[in-house]
mmCIF file as Biopython writes it, N, C-alpha, C and O atoms, coordinates in Angstrom:
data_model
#
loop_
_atom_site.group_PDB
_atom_site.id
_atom_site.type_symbol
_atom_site.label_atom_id
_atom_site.label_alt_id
_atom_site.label_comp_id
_atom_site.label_asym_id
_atom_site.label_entity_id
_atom_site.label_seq_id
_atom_site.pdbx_PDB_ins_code
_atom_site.Cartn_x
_atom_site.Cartn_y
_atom_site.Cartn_z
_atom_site.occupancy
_atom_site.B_iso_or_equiv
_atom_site.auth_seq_id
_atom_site.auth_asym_id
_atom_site.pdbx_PDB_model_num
ATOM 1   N N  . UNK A ? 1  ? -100.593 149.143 -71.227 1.0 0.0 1  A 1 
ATOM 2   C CA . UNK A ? 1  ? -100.840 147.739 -71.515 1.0 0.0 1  A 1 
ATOM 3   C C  . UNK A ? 1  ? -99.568  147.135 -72.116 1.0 0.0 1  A 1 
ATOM 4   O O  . UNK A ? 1  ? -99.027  147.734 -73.045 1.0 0.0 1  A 1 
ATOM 5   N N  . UNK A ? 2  ? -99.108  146.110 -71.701 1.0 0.0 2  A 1 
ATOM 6   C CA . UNK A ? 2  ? -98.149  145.119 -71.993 1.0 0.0 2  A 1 
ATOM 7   C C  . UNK A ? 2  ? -98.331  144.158 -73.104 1.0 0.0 2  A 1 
ATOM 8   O O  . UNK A ? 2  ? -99.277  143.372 -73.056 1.0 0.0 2  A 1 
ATOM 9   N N  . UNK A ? 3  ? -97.606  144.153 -73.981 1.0 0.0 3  A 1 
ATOM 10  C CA . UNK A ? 3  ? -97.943  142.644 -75.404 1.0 0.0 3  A 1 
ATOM 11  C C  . UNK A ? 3  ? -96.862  141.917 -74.928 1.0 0.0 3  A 1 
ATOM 12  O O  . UNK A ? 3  ? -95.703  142.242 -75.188 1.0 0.0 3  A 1 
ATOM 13  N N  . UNK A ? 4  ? -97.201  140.814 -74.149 1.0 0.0 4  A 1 
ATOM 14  C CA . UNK A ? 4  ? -96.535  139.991 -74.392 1.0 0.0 4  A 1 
ATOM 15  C C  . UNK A ? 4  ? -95.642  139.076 -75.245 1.0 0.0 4  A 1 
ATOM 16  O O  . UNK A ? 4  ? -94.761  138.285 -74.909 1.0 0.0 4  A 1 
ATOM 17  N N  . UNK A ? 5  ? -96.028  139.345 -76.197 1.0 0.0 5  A 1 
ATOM 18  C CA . UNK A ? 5  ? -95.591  138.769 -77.400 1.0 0.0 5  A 1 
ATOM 19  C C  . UNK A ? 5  ? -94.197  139.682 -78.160 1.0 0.0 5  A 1 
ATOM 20  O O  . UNK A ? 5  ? -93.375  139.497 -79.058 1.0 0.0 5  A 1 
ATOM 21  N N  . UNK A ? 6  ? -94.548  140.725 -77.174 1.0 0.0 6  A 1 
ATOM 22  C CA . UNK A ? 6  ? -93.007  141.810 -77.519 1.0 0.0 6  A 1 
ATOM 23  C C  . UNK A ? 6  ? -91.480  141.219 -76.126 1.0 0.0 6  A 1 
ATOM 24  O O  . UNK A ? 6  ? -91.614  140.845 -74.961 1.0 0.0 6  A 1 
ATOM 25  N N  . UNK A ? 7  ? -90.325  141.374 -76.891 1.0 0.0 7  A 1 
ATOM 26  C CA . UNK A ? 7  ? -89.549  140.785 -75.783 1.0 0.0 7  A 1 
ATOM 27  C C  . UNK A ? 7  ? -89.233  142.303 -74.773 1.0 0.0 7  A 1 
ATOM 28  O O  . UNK A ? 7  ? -89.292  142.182 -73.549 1.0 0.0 7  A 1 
ATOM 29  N N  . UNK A ? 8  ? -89.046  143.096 -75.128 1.0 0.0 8  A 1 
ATOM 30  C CA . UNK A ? 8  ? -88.976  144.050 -74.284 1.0 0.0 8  A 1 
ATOM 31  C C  . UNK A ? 8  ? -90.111  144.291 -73.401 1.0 0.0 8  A 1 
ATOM 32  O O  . UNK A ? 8  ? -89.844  144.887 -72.358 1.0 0.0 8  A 1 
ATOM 33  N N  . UNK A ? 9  ? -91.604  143.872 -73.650 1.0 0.0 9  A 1 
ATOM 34  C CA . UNK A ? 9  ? -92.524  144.322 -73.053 1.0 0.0 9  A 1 
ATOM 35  C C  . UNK A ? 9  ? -92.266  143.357 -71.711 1.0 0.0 9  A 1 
ATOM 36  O O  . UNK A ? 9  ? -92.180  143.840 -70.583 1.0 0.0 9  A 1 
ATOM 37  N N  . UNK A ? 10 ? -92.122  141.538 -72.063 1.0 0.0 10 A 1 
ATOM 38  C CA . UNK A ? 10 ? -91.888  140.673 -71.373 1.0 0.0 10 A 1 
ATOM 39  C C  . UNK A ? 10 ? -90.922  141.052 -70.112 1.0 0.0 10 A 1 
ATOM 40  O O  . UNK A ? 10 ? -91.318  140.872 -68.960 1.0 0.0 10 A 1 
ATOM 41  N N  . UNK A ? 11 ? -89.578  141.609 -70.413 1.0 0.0 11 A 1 
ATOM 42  C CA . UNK A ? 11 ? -88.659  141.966 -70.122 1.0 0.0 11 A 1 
ATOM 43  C C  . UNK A ? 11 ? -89.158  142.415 -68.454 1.0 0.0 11 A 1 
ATOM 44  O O  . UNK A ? 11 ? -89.250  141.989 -67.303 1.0 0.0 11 A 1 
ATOM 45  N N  . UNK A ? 12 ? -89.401  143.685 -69.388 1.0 0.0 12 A 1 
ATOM 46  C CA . UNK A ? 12 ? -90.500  144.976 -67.625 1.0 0.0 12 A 1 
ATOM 47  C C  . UNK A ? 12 ? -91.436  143.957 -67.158 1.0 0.0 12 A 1 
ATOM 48  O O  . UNK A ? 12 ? -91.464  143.686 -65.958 1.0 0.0 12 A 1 
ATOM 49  N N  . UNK A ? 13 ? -92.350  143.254 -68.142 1.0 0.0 13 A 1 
ATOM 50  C CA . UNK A ? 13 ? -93.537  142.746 -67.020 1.0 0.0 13 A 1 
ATOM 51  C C  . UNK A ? 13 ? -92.293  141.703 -65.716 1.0 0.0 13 A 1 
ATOM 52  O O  . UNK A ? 13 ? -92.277  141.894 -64.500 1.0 0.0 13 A 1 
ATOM 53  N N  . UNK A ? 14 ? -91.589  140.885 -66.322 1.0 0.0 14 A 1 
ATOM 54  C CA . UNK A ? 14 ? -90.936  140.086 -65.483 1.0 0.0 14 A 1 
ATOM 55  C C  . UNK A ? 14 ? -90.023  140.740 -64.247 1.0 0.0 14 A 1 
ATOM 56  O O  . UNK A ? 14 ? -89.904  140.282 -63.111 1.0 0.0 14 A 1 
ATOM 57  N N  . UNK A ? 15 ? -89.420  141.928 -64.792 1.0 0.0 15 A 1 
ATOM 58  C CA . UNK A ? 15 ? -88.607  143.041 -64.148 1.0 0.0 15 A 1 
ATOM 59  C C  . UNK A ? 15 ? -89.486  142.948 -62.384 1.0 0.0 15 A 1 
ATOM 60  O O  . UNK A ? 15 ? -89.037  142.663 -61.274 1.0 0.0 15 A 1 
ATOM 61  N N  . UNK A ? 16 ? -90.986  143.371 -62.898 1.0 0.0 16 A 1 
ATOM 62  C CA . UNK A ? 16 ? -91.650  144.095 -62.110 1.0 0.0 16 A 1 
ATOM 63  C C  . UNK A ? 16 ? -92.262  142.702 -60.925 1.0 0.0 16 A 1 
ATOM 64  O O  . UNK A ? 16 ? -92.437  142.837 -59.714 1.0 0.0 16 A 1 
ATOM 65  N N  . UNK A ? 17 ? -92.429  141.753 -61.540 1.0 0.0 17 A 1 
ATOM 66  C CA . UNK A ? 17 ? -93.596  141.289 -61.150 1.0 0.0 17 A 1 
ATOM 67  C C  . UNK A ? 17 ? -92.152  140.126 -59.887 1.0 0.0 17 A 1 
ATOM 68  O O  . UNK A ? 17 ? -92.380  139.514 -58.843 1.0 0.0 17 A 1 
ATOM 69  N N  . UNK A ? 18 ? -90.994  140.278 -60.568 1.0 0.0 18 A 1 
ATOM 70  C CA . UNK A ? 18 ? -90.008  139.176 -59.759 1.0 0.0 18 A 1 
ATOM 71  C C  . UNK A ? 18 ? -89.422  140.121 -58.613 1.0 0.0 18 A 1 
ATOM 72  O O  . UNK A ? 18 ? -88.993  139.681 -57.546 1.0 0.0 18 A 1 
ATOM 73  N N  . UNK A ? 19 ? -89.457  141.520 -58.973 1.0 0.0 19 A 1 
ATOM 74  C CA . UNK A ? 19 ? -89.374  142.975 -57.751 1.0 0.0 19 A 1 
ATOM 75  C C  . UNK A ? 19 ? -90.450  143.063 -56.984 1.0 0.0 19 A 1 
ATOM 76  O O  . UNK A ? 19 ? -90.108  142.958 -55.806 1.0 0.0 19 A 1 
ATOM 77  N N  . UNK A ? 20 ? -91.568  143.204 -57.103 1.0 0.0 20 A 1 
ATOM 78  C CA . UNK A ? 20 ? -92.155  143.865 -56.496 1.0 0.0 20 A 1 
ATOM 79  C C  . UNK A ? 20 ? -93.774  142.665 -56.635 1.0 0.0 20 A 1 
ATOM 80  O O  . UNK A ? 20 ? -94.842  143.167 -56.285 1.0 0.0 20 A 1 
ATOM 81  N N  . UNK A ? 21 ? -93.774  140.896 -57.238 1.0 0.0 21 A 1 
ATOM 82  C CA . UNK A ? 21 ? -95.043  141.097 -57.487 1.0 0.0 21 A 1 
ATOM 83  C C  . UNK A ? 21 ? -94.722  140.442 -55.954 1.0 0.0 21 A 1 
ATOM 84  O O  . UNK A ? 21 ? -93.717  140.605 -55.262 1.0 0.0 21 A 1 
ATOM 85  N N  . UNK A ? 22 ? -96.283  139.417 -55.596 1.0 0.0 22 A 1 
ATOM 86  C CA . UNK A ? 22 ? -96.638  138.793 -54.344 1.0 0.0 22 A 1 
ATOM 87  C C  . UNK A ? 22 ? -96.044  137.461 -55.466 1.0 0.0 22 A 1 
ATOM 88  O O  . UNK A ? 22 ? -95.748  137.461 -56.661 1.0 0.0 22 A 1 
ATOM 89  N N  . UNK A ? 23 ? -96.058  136.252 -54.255 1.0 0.0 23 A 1 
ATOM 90  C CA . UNK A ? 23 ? -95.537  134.799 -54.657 1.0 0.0 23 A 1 
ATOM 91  C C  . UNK A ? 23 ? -96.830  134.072 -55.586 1.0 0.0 23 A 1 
ATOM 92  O O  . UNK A ? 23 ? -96.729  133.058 -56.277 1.0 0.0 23 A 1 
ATOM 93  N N  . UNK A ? 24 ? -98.115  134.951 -55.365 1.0 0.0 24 A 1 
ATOM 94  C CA . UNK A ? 24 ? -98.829  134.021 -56.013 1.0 0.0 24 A 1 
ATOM 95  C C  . UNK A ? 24 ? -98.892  134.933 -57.776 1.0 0.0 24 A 1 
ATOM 96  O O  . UNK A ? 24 ? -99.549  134.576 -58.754 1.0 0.0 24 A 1 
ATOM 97  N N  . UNK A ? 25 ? -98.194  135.851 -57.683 1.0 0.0 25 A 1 
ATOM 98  C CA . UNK A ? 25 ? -98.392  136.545 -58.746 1.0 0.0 25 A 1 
ATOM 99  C C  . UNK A ? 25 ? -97.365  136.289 -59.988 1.0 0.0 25 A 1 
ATOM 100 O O  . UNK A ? 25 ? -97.398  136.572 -61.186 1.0 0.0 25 A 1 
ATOM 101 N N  . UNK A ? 26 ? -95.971  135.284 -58.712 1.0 0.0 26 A 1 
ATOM 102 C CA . UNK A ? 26 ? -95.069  134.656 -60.002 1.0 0.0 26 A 1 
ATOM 103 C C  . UNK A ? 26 ? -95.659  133.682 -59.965 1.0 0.0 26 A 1 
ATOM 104 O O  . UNK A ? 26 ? -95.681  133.249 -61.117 1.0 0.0 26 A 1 
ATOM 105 N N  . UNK A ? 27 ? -96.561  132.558 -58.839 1.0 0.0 27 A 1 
ATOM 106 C CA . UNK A ? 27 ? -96.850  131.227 -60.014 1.0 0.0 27 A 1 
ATOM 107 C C  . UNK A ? 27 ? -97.564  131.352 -61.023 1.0 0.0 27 A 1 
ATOM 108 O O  . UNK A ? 27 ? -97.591  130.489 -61.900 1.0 0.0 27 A 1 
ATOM 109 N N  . UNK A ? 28 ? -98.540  132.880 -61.087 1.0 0.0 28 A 1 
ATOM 110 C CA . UNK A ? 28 ? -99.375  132.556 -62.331 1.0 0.0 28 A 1 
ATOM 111 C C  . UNK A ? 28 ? -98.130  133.402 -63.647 1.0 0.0 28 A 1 
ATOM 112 O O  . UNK A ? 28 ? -97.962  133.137 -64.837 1.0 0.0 28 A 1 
ATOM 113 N N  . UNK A ? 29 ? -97.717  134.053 -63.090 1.0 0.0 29 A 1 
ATOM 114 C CA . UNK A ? 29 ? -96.748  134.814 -64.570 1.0 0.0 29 A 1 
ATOM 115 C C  . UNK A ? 29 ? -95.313  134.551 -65.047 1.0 0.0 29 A 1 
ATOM 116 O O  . UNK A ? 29 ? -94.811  134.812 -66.141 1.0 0.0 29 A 1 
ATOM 117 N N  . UNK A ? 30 ? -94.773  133.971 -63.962 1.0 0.0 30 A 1 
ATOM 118 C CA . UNK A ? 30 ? -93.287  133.796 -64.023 1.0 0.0 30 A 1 
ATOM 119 C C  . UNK A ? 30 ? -93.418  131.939 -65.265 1.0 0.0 30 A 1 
ATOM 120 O O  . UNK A ? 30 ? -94.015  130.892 -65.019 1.0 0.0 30 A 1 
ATOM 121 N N  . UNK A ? 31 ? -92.644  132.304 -66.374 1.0 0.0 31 A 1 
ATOM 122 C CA . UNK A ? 31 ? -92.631  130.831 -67.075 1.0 0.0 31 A 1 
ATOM 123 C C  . UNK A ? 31 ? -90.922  130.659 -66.499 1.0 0.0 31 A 1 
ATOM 124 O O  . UNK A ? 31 ? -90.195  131.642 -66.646 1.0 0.0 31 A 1 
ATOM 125 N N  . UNK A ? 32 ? -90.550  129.848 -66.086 1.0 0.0 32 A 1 
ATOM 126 C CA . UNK A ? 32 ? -89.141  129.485 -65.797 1.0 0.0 32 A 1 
ATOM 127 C C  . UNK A ? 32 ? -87.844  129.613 -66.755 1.0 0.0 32 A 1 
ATOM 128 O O  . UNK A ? 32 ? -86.742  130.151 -66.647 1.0 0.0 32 A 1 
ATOM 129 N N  . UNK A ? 33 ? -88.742  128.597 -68.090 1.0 0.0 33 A 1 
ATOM 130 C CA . UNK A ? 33 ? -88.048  128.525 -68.922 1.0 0.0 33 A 1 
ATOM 131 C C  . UNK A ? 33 ? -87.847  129.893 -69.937 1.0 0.0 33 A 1 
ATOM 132 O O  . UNK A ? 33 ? -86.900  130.195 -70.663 1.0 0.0 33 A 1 
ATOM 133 N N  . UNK A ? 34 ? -89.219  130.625 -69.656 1.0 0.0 34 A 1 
ATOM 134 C CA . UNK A ? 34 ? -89.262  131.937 -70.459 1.0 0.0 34 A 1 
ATOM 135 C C  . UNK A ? 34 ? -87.998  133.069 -69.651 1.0 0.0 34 A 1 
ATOM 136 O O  . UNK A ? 34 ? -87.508  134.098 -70.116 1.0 0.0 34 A 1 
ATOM 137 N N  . UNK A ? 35 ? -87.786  132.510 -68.531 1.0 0.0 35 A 1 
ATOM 138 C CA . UNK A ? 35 ? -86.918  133.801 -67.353 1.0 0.0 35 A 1 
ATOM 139 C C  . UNK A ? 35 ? -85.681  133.692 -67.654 1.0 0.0 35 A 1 
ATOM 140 O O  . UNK A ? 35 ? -84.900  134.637 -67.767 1.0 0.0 35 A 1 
ATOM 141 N N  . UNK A ? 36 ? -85.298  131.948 -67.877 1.0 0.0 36 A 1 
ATOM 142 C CA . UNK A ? 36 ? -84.090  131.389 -68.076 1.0 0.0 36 A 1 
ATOM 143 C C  . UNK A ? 36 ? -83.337  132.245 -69.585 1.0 0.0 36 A 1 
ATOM 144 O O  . UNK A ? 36 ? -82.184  132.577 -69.860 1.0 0.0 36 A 1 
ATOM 145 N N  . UNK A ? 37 ? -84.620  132.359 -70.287 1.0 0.0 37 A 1 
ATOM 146 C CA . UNK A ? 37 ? -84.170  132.672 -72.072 1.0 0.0 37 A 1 
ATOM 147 C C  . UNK A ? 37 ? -83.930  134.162 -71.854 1.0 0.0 37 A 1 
ATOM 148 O O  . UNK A ? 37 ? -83.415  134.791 -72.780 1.0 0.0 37 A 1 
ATOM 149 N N  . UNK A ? 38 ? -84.331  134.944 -70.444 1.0 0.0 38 A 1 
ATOM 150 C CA . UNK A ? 38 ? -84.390  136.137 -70.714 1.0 0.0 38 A 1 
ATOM 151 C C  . UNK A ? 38 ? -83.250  136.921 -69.130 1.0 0.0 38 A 1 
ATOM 152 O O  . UNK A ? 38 ? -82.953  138.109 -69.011 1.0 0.0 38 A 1 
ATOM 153 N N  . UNK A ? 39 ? -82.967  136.093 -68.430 1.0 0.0 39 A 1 
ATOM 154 C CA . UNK A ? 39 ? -81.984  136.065 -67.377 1.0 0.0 39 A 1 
ATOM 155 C C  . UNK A ? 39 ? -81.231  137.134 -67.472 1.0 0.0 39 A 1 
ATOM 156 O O  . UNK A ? 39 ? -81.263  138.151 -66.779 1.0 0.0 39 A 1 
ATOM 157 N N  . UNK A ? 40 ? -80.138  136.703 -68.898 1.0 0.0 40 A 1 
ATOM 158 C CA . UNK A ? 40 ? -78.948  138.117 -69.070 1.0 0.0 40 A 1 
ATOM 159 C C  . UNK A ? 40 ? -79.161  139.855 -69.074 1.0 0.0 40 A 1 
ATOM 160 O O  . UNK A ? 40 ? -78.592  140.822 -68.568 1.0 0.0 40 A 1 
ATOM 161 N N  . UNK A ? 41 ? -80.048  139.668 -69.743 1.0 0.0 41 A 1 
ATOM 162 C CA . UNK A ? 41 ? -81.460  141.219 -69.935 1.0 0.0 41 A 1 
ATOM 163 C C  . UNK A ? 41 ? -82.007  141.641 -68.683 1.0 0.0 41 A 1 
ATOM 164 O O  . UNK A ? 41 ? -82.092  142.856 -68.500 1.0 0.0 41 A 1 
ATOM 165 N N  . UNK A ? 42 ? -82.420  140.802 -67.725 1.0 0.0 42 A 1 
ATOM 166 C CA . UNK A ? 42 ? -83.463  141.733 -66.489 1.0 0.0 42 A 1 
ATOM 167 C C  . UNK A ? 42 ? -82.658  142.246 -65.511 1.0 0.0 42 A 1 
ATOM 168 O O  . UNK A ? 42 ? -81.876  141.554 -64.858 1.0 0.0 42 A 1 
ATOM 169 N N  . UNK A ? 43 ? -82.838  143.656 -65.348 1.0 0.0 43 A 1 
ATOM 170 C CA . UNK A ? 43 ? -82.370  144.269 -64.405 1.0 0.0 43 A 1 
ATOM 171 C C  . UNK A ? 43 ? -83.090  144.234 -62.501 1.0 0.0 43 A 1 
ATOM 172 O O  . UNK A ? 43 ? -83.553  145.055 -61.709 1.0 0.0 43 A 1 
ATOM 173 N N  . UNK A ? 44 ? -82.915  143.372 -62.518 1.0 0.0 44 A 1 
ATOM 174 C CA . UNK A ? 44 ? -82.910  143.012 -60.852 1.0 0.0 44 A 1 
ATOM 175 C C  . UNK A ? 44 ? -82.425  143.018 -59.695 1.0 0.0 44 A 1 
ATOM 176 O O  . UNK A ? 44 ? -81.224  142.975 -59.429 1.0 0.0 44 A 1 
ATOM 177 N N  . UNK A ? 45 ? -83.460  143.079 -58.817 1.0 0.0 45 A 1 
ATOM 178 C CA . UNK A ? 45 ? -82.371  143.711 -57.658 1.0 0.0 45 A 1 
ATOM 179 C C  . UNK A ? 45 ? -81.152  142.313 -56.847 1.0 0.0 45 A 1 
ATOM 180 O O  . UNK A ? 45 ? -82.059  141.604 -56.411 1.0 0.0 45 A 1 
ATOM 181 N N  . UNK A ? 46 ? -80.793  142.105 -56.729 1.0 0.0 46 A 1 
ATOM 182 C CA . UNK A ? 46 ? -79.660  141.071 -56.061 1.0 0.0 46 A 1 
ATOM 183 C C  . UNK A ? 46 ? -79.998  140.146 -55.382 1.0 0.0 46 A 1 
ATOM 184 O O  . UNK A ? 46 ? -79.768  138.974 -55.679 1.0 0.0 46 A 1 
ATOM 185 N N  . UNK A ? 47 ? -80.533  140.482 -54.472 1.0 0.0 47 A 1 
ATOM 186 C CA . UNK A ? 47 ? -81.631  139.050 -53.548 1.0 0.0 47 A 1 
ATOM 187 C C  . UNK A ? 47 ? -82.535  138.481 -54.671 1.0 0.0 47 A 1 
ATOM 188 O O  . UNK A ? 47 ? -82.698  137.264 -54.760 1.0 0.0 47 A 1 
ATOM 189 N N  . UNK A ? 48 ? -83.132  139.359 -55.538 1.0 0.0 48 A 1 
ATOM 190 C CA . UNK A ? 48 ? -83.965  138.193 -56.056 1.0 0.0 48 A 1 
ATOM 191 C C  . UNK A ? 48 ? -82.857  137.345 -57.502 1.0 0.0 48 A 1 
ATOM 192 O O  . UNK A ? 48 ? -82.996  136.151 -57.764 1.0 0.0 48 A 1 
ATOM 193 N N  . UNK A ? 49 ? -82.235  137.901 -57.962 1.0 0.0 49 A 1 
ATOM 194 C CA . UNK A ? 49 ? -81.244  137.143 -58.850 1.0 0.0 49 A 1 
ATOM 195 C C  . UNK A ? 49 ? -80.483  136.094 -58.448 1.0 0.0 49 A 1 
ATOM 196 O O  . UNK A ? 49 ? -80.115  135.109 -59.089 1.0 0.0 49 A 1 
ATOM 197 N N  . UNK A ? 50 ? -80.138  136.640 -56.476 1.0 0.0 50 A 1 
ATOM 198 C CA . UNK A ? 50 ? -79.491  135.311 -56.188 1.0 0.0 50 A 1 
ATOM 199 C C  . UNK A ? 50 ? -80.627  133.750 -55.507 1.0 0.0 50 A 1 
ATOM 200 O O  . UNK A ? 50 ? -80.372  132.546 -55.470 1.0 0.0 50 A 1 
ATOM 201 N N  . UNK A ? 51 ? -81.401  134.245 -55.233 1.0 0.0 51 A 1 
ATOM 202 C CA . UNK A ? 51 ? -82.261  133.495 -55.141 1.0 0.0 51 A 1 
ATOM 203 C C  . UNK A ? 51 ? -83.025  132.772 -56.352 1.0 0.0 51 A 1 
ATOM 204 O O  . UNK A ? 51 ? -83.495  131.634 -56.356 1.0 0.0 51 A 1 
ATOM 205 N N  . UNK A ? 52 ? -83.028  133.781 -57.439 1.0 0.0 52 A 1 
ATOM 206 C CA . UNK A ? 52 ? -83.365  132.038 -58.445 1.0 0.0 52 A 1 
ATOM 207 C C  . UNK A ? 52 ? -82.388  131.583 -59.275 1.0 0.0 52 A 1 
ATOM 208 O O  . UNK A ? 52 ? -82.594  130.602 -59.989 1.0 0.0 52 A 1 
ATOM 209 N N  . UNK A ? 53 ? -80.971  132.380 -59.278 1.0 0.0 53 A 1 
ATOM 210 C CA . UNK A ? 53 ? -79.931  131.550 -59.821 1.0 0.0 53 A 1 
ATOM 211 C C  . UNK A ? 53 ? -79.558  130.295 -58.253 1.0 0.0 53 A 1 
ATOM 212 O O  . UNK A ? 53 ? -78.951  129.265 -58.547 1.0 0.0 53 A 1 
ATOM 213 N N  . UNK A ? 54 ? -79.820  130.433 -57.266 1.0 0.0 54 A 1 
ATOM 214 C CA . UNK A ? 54 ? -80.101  129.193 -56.104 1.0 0.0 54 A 1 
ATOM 215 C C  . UNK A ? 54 ? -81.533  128.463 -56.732 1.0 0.0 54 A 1 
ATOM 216 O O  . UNK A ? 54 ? -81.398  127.284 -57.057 1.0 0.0 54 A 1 
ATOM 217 N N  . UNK A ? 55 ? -82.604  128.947 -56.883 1.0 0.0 55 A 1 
ATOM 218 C CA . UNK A ? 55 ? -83.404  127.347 -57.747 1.0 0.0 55 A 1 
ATOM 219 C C  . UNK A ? 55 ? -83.215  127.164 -58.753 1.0 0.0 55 A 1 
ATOM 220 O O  . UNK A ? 55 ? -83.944  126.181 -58.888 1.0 0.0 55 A 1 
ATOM 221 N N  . UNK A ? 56 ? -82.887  127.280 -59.472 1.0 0.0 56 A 1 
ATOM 222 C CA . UNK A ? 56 ? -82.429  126.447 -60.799 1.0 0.0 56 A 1 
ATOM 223 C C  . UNK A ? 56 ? -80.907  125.703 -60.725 1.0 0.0 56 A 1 
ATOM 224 O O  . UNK A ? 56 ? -80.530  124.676 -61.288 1.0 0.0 56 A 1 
ATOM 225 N N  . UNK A ? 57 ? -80.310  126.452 -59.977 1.0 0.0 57 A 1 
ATOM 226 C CA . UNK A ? 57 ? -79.057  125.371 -58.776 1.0 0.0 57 A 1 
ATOM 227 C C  . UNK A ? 57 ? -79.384  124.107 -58.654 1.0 0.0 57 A 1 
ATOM 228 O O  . UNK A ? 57 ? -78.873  123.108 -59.161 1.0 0.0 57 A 1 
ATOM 229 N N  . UNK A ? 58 ? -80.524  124.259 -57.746 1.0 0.0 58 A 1 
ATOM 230 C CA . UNK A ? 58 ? -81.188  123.312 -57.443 1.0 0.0 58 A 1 
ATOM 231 C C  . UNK A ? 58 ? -82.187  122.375 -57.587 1.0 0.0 58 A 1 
ATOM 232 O O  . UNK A ? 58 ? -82.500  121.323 -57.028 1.0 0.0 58 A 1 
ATOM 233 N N  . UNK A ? 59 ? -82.653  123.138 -58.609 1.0 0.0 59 A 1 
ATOM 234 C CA . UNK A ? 59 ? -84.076  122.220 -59.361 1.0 0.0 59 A 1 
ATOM 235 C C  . UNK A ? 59 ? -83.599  122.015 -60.424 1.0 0.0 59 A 1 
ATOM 236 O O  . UNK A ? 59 ? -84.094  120.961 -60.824 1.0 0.0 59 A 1 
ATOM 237 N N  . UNK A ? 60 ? -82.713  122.516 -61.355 1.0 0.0 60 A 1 
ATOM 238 C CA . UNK A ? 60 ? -82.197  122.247 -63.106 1.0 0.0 60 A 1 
ATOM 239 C C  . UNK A ? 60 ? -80.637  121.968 -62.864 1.0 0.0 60 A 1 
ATOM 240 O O  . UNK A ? 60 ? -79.903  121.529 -63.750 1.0 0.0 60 A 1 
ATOM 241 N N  . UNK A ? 61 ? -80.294  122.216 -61.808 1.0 0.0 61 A 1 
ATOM 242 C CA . UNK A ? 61 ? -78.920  121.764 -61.822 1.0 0.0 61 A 1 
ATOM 243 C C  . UNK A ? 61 ? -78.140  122.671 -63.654 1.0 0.0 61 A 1 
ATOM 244 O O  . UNK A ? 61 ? -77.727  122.247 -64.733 1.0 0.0 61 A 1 
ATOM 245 N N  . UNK A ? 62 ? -78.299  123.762 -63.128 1.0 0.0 62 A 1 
ATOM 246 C CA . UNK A ? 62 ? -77.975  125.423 -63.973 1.0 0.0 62 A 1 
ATOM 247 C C  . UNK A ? 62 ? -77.431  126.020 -63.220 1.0 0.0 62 A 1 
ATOM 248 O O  . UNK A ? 62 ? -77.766  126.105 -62.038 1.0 0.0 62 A 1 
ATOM 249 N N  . UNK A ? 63 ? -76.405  126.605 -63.769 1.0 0.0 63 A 1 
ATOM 250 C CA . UNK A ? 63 ? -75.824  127.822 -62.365 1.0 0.0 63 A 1 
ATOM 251 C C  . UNK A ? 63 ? -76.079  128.637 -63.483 1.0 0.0 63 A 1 
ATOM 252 O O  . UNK A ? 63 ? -76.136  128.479 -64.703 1.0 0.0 63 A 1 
ATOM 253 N N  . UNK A ? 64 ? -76.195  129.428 -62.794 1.0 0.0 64 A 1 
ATOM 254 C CA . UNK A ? 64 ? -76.509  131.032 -63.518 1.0 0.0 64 A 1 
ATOM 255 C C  . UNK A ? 64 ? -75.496  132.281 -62.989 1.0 0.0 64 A 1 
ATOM 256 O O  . UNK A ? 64 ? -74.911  132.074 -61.926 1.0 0.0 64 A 1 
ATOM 257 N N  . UNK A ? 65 ? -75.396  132.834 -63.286 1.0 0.0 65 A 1 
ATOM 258 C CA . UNK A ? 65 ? -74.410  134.501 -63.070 1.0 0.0 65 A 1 
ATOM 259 C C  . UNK A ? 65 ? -75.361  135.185 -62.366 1.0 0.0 65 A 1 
ATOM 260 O O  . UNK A ? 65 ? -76.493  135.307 -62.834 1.0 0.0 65 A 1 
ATOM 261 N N  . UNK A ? 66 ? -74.951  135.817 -60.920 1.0 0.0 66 A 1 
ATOM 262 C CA . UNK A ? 66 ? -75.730  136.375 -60.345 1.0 0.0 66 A 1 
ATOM 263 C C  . UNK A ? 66 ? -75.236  137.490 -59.529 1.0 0.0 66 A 1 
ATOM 264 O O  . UNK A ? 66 ? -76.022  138.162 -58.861 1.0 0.0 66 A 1 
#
């Protein structure tokens, strides 16, 4: 079980769920602004890092390191 309320726990749930969840499984878990605060930390695989440092490109006008 995961506590959210821990940043490391956050960390893996986000790890996992931006790897491996389905699209409807980030609109209910993914917070944007919570991913943004936690970006530098998640170890991800490359397509998906470059793909949301491309939306927030594009929707927040943010570039991100990817």
């Amino acid at each position: 079980m995961y506590d959210l309320t821990r940043r490391p726990d956050r960390l893996r749930v986000y790890e996992q769920i931006l790897s491996e969840g389905t699209d409807d499984d980030v609109r209910r878990y993914i917070k944007v602004d919570e991913l943004l605060d936690l970006w530098g930390e998640l170890v991800l695989p490359q397509r998906v890092r470059r793909a949301w440092a491309e939306w927030y490109q594009q929707h927040r006008r943010i570039r991100l390191p990817c």
